[in-house]
C-alpha positions as CSV (number, residue, x, y, z in Angstrom):
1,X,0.0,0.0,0.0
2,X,2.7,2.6,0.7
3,X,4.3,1.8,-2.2
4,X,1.0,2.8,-4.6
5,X,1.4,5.5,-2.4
6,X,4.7,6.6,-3.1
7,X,4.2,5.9,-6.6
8,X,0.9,8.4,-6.5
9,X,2.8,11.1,-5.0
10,X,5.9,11.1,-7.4
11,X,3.7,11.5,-10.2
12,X,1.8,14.1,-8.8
13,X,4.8,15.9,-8.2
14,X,5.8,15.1,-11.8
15,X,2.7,16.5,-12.7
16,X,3.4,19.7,-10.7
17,X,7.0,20.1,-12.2
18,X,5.9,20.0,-15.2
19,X,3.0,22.3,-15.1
20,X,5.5,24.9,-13.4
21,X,7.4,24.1,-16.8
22,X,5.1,25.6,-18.8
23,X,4.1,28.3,-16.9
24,X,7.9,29.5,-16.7
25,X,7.6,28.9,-20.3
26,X,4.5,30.9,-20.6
27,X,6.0,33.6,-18.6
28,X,9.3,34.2,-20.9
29,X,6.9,34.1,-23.7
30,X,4.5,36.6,-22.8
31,X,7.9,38.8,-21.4
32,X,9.0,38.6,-24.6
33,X,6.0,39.8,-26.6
34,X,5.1,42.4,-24.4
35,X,8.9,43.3,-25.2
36,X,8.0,43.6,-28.9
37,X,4.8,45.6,-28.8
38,X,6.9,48.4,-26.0
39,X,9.6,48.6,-28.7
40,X,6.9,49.7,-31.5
41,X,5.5,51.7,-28.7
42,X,8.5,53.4,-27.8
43,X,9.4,54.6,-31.5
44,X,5.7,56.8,-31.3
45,X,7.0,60.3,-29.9
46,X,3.4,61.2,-29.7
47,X,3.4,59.5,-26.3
48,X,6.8,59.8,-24.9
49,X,5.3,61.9,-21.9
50,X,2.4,59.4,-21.7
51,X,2.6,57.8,-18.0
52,X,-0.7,55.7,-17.3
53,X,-0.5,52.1,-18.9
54,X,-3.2,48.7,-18.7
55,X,-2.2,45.8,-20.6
56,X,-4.8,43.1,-21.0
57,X,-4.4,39.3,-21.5
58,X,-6.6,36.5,-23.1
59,X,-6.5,33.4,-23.8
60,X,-9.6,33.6,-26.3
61,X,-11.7,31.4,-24.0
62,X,-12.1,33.5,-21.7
63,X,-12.8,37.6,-20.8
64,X,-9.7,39.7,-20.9
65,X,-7.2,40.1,-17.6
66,X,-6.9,43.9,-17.4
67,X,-3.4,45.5,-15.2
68,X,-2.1,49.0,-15.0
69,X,0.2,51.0,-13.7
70,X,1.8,54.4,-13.4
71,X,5.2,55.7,-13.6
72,X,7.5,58.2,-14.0
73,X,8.2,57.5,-17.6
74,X,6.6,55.6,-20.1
75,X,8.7,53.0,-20.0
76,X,8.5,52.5,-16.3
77,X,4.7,52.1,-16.5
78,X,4.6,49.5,-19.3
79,X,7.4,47.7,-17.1
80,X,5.5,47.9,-14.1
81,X,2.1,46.9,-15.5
82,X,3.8,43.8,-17.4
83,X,4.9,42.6,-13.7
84,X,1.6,42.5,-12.5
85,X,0.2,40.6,-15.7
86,X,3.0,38.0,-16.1
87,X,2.1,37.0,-12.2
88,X,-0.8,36.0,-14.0
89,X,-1.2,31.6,-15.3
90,X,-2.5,32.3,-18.4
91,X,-1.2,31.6,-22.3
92,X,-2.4,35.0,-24.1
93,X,-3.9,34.9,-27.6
94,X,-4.6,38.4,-26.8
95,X,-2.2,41.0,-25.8
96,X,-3.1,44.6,-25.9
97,X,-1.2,47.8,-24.7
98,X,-3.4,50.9,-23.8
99,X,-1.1,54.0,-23.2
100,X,-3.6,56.8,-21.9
101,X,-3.3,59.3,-24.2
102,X,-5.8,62.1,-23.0
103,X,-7.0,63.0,-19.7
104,X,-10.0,65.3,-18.1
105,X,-11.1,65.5,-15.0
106,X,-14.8,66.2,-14.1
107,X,-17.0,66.6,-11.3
108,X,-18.6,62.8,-10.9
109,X,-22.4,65.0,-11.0
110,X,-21.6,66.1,-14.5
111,X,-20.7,62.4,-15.8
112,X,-24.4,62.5,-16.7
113,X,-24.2,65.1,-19.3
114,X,-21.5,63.1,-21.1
115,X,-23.1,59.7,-21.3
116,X,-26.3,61.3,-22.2
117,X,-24.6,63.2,-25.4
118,X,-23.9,59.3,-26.5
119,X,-25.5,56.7,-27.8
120,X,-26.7,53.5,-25.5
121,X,-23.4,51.5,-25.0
122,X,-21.7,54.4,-27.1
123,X,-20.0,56.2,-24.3
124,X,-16.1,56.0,-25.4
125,X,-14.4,57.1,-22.9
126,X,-12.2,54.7,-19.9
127,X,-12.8,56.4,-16.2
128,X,-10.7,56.7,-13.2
129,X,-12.5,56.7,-10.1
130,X,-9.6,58.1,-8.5
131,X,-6.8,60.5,-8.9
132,X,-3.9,57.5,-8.8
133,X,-5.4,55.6,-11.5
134,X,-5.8,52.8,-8.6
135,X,-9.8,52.2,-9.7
136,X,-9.6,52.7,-13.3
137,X,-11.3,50.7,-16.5
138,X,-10.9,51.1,-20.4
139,X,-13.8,51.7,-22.2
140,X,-14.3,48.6,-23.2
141,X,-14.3,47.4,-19.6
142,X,-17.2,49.5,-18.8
143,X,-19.4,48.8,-21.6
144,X,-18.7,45.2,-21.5
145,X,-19.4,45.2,-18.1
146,X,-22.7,47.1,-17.6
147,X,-20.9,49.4,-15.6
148,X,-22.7,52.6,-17.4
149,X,-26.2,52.4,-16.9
150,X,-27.7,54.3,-19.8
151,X,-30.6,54.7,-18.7
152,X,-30.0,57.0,-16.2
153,X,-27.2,58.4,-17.4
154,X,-24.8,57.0,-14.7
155,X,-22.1,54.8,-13.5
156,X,-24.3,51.7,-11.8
157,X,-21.5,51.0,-8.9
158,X,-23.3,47.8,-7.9
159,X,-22.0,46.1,-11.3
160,X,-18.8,48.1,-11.1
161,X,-18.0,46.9,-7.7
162,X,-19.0,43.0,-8.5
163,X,-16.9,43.6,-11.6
164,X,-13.9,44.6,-9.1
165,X,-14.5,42.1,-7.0
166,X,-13.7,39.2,-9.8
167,X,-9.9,37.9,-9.7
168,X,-10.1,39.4,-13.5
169,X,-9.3,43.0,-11.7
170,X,-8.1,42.6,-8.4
171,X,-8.8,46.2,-7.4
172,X,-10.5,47.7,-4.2
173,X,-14.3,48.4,-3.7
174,X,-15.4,51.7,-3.9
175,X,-17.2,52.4,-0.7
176,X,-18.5,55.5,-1.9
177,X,-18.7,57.7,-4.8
178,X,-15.6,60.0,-5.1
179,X,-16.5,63.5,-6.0
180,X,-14.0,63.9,-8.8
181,X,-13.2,61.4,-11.9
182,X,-11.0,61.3,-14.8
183,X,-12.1,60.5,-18.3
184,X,-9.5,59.0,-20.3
185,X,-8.8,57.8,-24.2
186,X,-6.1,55.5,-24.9
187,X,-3.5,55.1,-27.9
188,X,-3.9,51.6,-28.4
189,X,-1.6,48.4,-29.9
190,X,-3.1,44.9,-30.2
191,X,-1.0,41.5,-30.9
192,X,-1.9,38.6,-31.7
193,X,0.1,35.7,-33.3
194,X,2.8,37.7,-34.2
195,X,0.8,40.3,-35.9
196,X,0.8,43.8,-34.0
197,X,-2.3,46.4,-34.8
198,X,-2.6,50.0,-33.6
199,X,-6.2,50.9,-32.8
200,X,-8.1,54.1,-33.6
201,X,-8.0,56.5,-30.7
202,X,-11.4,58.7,-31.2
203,X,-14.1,58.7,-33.2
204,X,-16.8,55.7,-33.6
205,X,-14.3,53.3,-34.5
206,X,-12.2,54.1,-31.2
207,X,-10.7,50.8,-30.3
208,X,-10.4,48.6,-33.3
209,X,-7.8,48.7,-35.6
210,X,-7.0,50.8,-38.2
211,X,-8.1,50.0,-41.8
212,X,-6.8,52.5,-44.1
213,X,-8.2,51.4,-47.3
214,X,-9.8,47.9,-47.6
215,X,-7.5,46.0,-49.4
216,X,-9.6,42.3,-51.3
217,X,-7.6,39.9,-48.8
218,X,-9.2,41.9,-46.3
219,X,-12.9,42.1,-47.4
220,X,-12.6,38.2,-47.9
221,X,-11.5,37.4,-44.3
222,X,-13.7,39.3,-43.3
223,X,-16.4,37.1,-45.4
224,X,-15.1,34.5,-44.1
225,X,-14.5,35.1,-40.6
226,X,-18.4,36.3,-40.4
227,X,-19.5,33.0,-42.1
228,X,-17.6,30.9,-39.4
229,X,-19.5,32.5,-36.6
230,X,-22.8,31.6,-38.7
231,X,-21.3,28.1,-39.3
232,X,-20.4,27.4,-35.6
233,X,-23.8,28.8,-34.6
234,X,-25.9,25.9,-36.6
235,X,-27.8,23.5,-34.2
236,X,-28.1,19.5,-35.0
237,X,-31.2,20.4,-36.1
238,X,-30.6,22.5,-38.8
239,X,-31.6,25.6,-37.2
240,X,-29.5,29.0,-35.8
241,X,-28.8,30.3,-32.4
242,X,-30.4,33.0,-33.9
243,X,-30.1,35.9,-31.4
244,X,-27.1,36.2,-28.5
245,X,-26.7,38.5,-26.0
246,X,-22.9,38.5,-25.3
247,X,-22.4,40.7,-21.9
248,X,-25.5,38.6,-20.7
249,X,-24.4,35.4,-22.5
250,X,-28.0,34.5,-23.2
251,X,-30.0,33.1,-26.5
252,X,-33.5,34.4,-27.3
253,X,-36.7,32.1,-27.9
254,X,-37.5,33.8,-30.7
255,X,-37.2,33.0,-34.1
256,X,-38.0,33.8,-37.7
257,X,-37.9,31.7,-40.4
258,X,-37.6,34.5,-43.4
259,X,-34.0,35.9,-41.7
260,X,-32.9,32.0,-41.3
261,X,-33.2,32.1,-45.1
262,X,-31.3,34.8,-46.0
263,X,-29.0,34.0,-43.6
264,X,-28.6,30.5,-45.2
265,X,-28.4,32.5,-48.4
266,X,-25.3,34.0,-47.5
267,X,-23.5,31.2,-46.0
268,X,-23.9,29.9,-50.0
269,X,-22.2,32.9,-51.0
270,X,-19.9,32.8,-48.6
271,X,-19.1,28.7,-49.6
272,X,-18.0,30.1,-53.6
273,X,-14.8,32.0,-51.6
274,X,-13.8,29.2,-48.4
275,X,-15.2,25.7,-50.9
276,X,-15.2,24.0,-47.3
277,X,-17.0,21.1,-46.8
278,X,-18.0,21.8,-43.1
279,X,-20.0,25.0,-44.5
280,X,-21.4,23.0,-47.0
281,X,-22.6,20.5,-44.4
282,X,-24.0,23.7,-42.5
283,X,-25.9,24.5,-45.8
284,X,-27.5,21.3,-45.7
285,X,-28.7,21.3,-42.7
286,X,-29.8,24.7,-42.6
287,X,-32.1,24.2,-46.0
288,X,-33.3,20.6,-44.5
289,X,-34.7,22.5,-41.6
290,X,-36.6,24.8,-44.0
291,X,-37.8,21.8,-46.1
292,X,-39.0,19.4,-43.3
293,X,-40.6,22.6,-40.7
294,X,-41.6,25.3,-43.0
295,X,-42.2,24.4,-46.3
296,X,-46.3,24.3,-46.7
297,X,-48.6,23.0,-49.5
298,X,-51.1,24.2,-50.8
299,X,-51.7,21.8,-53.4
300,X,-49.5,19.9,-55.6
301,X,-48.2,22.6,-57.5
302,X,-48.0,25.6,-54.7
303,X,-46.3,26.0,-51.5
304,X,-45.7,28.7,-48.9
305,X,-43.1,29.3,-46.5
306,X,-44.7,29.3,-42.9
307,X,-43.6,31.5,-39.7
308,X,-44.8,29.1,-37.0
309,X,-45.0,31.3,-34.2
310,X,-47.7,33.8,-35.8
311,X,-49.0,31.3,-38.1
312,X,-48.7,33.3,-41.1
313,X,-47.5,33.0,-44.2
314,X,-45.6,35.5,-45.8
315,X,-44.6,36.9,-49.4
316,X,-41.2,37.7,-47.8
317,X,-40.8,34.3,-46.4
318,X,-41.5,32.8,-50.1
319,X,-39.1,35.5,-51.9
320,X,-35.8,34.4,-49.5
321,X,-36.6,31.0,-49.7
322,X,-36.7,31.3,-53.3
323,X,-33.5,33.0,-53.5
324,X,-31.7,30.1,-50.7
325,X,-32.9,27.5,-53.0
326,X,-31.8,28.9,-56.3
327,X,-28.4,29.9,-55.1
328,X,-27.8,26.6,-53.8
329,X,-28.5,25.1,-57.0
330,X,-26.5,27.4,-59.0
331,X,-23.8,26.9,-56.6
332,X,-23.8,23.4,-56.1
333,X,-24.7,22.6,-59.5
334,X,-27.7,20.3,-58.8
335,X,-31.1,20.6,-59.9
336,X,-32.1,19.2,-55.9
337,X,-34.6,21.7,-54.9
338,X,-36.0,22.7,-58.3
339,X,-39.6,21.4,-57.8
340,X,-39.8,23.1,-54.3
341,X,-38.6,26.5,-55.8
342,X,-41.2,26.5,-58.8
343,X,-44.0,25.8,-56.1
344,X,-42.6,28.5,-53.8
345,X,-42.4,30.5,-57.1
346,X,-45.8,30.1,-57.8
347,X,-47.1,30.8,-54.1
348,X,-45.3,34.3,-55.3
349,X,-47.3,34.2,-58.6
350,X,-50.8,33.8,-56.5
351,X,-49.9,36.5,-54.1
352,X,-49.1,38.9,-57.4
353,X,-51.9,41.5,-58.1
354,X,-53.2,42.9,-61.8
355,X,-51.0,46.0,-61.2
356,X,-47.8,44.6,-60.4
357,X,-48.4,45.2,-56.5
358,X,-48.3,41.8,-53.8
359,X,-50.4,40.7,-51.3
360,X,-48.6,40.2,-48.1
361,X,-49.8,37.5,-45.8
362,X,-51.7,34.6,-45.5
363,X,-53.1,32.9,-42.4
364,X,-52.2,29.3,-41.7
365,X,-53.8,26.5,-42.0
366,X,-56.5,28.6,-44.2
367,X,-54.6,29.8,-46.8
368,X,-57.3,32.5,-46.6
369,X,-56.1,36.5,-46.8
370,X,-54.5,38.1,-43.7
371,X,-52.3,41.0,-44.3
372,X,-52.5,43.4,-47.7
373,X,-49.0,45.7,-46.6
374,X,-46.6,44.4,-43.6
375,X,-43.2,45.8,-45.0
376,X,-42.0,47.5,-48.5
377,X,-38.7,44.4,-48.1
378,X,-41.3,41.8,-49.1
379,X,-41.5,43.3,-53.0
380,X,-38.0,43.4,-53.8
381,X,-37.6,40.2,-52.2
382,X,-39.9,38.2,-54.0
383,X,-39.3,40.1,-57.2
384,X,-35.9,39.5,-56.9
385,X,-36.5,35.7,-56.5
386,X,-38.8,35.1,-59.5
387,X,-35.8,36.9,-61.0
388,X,-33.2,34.8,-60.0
389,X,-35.6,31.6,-60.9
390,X,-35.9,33.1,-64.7
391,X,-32.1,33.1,-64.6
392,X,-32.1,29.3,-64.0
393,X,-35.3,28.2,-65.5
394,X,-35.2,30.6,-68.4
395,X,-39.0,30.3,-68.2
396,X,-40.9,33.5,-69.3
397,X,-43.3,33.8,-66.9
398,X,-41.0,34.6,-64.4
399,X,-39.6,37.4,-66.2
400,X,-42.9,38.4,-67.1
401,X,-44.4,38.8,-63.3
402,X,-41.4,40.3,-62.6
403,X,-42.0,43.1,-65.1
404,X,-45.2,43.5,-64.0
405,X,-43.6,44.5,-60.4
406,X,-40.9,46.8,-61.8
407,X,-43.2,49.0,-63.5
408,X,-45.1,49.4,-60.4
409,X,-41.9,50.3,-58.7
410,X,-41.0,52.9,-61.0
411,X,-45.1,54.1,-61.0
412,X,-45.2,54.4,-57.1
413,X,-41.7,56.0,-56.7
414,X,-40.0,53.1,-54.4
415,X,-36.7,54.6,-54.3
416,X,-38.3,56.6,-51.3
417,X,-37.8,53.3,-49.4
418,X,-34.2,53.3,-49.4
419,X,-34.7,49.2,-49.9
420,X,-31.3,47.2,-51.6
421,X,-34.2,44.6,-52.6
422,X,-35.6,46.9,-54.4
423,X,-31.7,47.3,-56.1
424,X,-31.2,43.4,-56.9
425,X,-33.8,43.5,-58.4
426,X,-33.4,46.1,-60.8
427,X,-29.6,44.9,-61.3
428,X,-31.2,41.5,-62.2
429,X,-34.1,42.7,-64.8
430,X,-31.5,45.2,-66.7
431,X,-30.0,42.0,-67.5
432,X,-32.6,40.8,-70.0
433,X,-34.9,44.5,-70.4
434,X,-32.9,47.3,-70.4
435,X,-35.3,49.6,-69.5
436,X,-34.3,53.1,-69.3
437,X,-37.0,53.9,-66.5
438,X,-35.6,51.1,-64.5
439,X,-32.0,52.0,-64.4
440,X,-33.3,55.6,-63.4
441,X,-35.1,54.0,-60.3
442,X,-31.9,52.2,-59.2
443,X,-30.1,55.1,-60.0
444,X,-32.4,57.3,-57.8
445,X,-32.5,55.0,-55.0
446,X,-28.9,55.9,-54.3
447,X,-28.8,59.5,-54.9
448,X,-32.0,60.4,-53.0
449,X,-30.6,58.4,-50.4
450,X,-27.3,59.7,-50.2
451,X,-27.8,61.7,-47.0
452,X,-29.4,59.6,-45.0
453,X,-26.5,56.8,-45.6
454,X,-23.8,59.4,-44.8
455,X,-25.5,60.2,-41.2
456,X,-25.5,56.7,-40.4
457,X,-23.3,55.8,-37.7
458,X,-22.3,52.9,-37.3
459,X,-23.0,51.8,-41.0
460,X,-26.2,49.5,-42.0
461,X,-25.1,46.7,-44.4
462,X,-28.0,47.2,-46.2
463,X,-26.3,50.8,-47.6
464,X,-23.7,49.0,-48.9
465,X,-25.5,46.2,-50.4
466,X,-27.1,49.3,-52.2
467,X,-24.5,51.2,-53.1
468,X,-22.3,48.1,-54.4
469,X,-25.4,46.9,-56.6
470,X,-26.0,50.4,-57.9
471,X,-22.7,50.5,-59.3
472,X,-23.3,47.3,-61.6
473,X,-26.7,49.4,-62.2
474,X,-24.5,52.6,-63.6
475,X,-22.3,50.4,-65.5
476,X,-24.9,48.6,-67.3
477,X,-26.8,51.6,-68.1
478,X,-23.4,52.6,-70.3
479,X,-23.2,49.6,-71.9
480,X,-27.0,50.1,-73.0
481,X,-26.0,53.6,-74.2
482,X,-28.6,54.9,-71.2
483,X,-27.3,58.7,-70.6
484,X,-26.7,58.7,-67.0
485,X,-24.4,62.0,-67.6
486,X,-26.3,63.7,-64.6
487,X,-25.2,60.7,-62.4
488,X,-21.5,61.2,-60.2
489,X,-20.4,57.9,-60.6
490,X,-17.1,59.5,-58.4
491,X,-19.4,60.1,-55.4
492,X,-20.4,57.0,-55.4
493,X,-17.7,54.9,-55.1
494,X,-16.1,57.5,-52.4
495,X,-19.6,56.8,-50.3
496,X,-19.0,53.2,-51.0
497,X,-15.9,53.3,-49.5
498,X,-17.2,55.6,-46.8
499,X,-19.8,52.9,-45.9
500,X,-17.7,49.4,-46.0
501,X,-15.0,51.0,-43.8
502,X,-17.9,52.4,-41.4
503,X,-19.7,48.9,-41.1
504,X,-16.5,47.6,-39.8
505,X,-17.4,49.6,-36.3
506,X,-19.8,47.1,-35.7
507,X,-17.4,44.1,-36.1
508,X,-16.0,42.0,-33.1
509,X,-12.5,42.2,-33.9
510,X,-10.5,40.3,-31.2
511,X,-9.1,43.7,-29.6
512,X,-12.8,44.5,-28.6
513,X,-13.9,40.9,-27.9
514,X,-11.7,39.9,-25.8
515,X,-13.2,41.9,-23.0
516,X,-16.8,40.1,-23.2
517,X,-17.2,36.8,-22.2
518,X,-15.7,34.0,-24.2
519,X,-14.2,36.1,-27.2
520,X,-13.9,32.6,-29.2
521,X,-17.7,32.3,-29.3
522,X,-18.4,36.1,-30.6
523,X,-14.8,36.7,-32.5
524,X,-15.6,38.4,-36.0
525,X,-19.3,38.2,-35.9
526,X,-21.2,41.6,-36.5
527,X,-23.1,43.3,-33.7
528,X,-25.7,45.9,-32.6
529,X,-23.8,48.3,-30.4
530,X,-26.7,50.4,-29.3
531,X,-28.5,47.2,-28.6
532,X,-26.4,46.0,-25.7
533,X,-24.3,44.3,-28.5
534,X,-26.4,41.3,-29.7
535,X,-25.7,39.1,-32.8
536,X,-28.2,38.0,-34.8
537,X,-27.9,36.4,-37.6
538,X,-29.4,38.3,-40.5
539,X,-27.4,40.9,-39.3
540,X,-24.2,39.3,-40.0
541,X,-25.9,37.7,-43.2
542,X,-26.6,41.1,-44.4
543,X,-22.3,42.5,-43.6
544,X,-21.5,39.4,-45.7
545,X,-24.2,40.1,-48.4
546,X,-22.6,43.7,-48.7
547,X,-18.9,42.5,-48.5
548,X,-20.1,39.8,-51.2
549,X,-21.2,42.5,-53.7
550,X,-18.4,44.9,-53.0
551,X,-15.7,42.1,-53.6
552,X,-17.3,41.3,-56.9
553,X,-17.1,44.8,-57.8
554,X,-13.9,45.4,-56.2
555,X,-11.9,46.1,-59.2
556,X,-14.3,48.7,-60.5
557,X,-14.0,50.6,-56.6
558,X,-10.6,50.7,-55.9
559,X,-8.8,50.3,-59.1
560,X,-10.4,53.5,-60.9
């Protein structure tokens, strides 16, 4: 017995040894690359007199291990804030520098006037709660964290203190509010595996890196580093997680079966650039669902795409699943899902009035008339997906109903809607009728539109998708000898490159994920910042659609 004994105790001190191993390993490592990044840091004379310093740690797995420290020199803080994060057992994937760049000190009752000036989860400034910098947390840590409460304008010290209480700060309590703070912005620099980024420092992109120029390598990792996230987010069943709350780390019940479409739909587009066989698999699954849950018949020759939860069923709904289907079999070169699509097609048809115009929504099980208008998207959408059916089928009818729809476009002025369904599908009909009144329409939407893109924020995919698909527009009305001489075909590729550099602000680059919970599960996907960051997934479908179309007119944006 003593000998098992024995025998149990040298192997755990084996074990031990060798876990001590790596750790000194780890350490050098992490001594080393913190090295690196203070070398780049120390060429910038911008901050030479820059004394306040966090550096933060991630393994991707988990949230981000934030230390600072002062010193007398810039040097001295970096040194002294890399002692307190090597201490830490941890192999980084992460590691980012933030050298305060920009102080200004406020009394803590007017911190209400600046949080109220910003958008919700938009305040971008880090706080000191104290004059030493001994409480203090990036930006990032606070709107991670919940630590602003927007709505009442105010720091909500119950979540910062439970937040200072985790090992991942290690700070002090505050046991009451002090009367003074210190907003802060930081000149940032971000590794990770052996790449080093610098951040932007202000503005709405303030703390991801900098993209000068979006070169085509770029815009397709970003493609397919959006498509992964869709890709691991596919259930057994075929279904999405389809909405995720990161800071609260929590799924939604609801679902909706037109967005799992069109999401689908862009994981296809997404396949003709990665050709992996896991997405394809995804695919699969994804259309089963649709097939085996949603796909109703009417009768042998007509089906509809049903919403379960309201029991409807919806022109929109039809239109996307059109387009999924087609796109697949384009794609995949297989005629699978051809029946399917022509009864979906002609669910489409029925729903079509005299004038062009659709009928929105059915009830289910009756088939019976439930909804005349719901949303302007539905048009385009199916429009667009008889459209794309013509293309494959090269059956006239298509073409013919689509018609029909375009002249009521043009009739009821529908570039008022701002809608890039509306844009596909006039891309797709100039094709085959070069109509002069339909490339004014697509030319319209854009340039009616241009204002209301610009003052966008954060940058709706949707503008881009647009924009991008109004370019092929312009060209093909040249090539059809349309005179589009009124149209500044300049302005619009400088607002398309406005726009796909803007969208990027709403991207979870691994210098801004790495503060939420589990990074490796929201890495790259696209967010809602003002909506306490969720994903869902037509939102990323829709930054992938864009990126899609402005790859394939990539050439035509950046090379002229």
């Amino acid at each position: 017995m003593s000998k098992k004994i024995g025998i149990i105790i040298l192997i755990i001190i084996m074990i031990a040894m060798i876990g001590l191993t790596f750790n000194h390993i780890d350490t050098i490592q992490l001594d080393y690359e913190i090295g690196k990044i203070q070398e780049e840091i120390l060429k910038n004379k911008d901050l030479q007199e820059c004394k306040q310093v966090f550096i933060s740690i991630s393994d991707g797995k988990q949230k981000a291990i934030v230390r600072n420290a002062s010193g007398n020199s810039l040097s001295e803080a970096i040194q002294k804030a890399k002692q307190k994060i090597i201490q830490e057992s941890i192999t980084p994937k992460y590691i980012k520098i933030d050298i305060v760049k920009e102080e200004q000190k406020i009394a803590t009752s007017d911190l209400y006037s600046y949080i109220y000036d910003a958008e919700k989860f938009c305040f971008k400034k880090g706080i000191s709660f104290s004059e030493d910098y001994e409480v203090a947390l990036l930006e990032a840590e606070l709107n991670s964290n919940k630590i602003i409460d927007y709505a009442i304008n105010d720091i909500d010290y119950d979540n910062l203190n439970a937040y200072l209480n985790t090992t991942n700060k290690g700070m002090i309590t505050l046991k009451e509010q002090p009367e003074q703070l210190i907003l802060f912005s930081c000149e940032s620099y971000f590794y990770e595996e052996g790449n080093l980024y610098t951040t932007y420092s202000s503005g709405n992109g303030y703390g991801r890196r900098i993209t000068d120029g979006l070169e085509k390598e770029e815009i397709e990792n970003t493609i397919k580093n959006a498509v992964q996230y869709l890709q691991n987010h596919v259930k057994e069943d075929g279904s999405f997680v389809y909405l995720y709350y990161p800071i609260e780390q929590e799924e939604a019940e609801d679902y909706n079966i037109l967005r799992h479409e069109g999401t689908t739909w862009s994981m296809i587009q997404a396949y003709t650039l990665t050709k992996e066989e896991e997405l394809k698999q995804k695919i699969d699954l994804a259309i089963q669902y649709v097939i085996q849950n949603a796909v109703k018949q009417k009768d042998e020759n007509t089906a509809f795409i049903l919403e379960e939860k309201d029991n409807e069923l919806k022109l929109g709904a039809n239109g996307i699943g059109l387009l999924m289907l087609v796109e697949y079999m384009q794609t995949f070169q297989t005629n699978q899902y051809e029946e399917v699509a022509i009864q979906l097609a002609n669910g489409i048809l029925e729903m079509q009035n005299e004038d062009g115009s659709y009928y929105h929504v059915y009830d289910y099980p009756t088939f019976q008339e439930k909804a005349e208008y719901r949303t302007t998207y539905y048009d385009g959408e199916a429009t667009f997906a008889l459209l794309k059916l013509y293309e494959y089928t090269k059956d006239e009818k298509y073409l013919q109903a689509a018609q029909k729809s375009m002249d009521y476009f043009v009739e009821k002025e529908y570039e008022q809607y701002r809608d890039q369904w509306i844009q596909y599908s006039v891309n797709e009909i100039t094709k085959y009728i070069p109509n002069e009144a339909y490339f004014e329409l697509g030319l319209r939407n854009m340039t009616q539109n241009y204002n209301e893109m610009l003052h966008d924020i954060y940058g709706s995919p949707t503008n881009l998708e647009l924009l991008a698909t109004g370019l092929e527009i312009y060209d093909r009305a040249i090539e059809n000898k349309i005179d589009v001489s009124y149209f500044d075909k300049e302005k619009l590729t400088n607002m398309i490159k406005q726009v796909s550099e803007k969208q990027l602000n709403g991207c979870f680059y691994p210098e801004y994920a790495m503060y939420f919970n589990h990074p490796n599960e929201i890495v790259y996907a696209f967010f809602k910042r003002t909506a306490s960051f969720k994903i869902r997934i037509d939102d990323v479908q829709h930054h992938i659609n864009a990126y899609y179309t402005l790859l394939k007119n990539y050439a035509k944006i950046y090379s002229e």
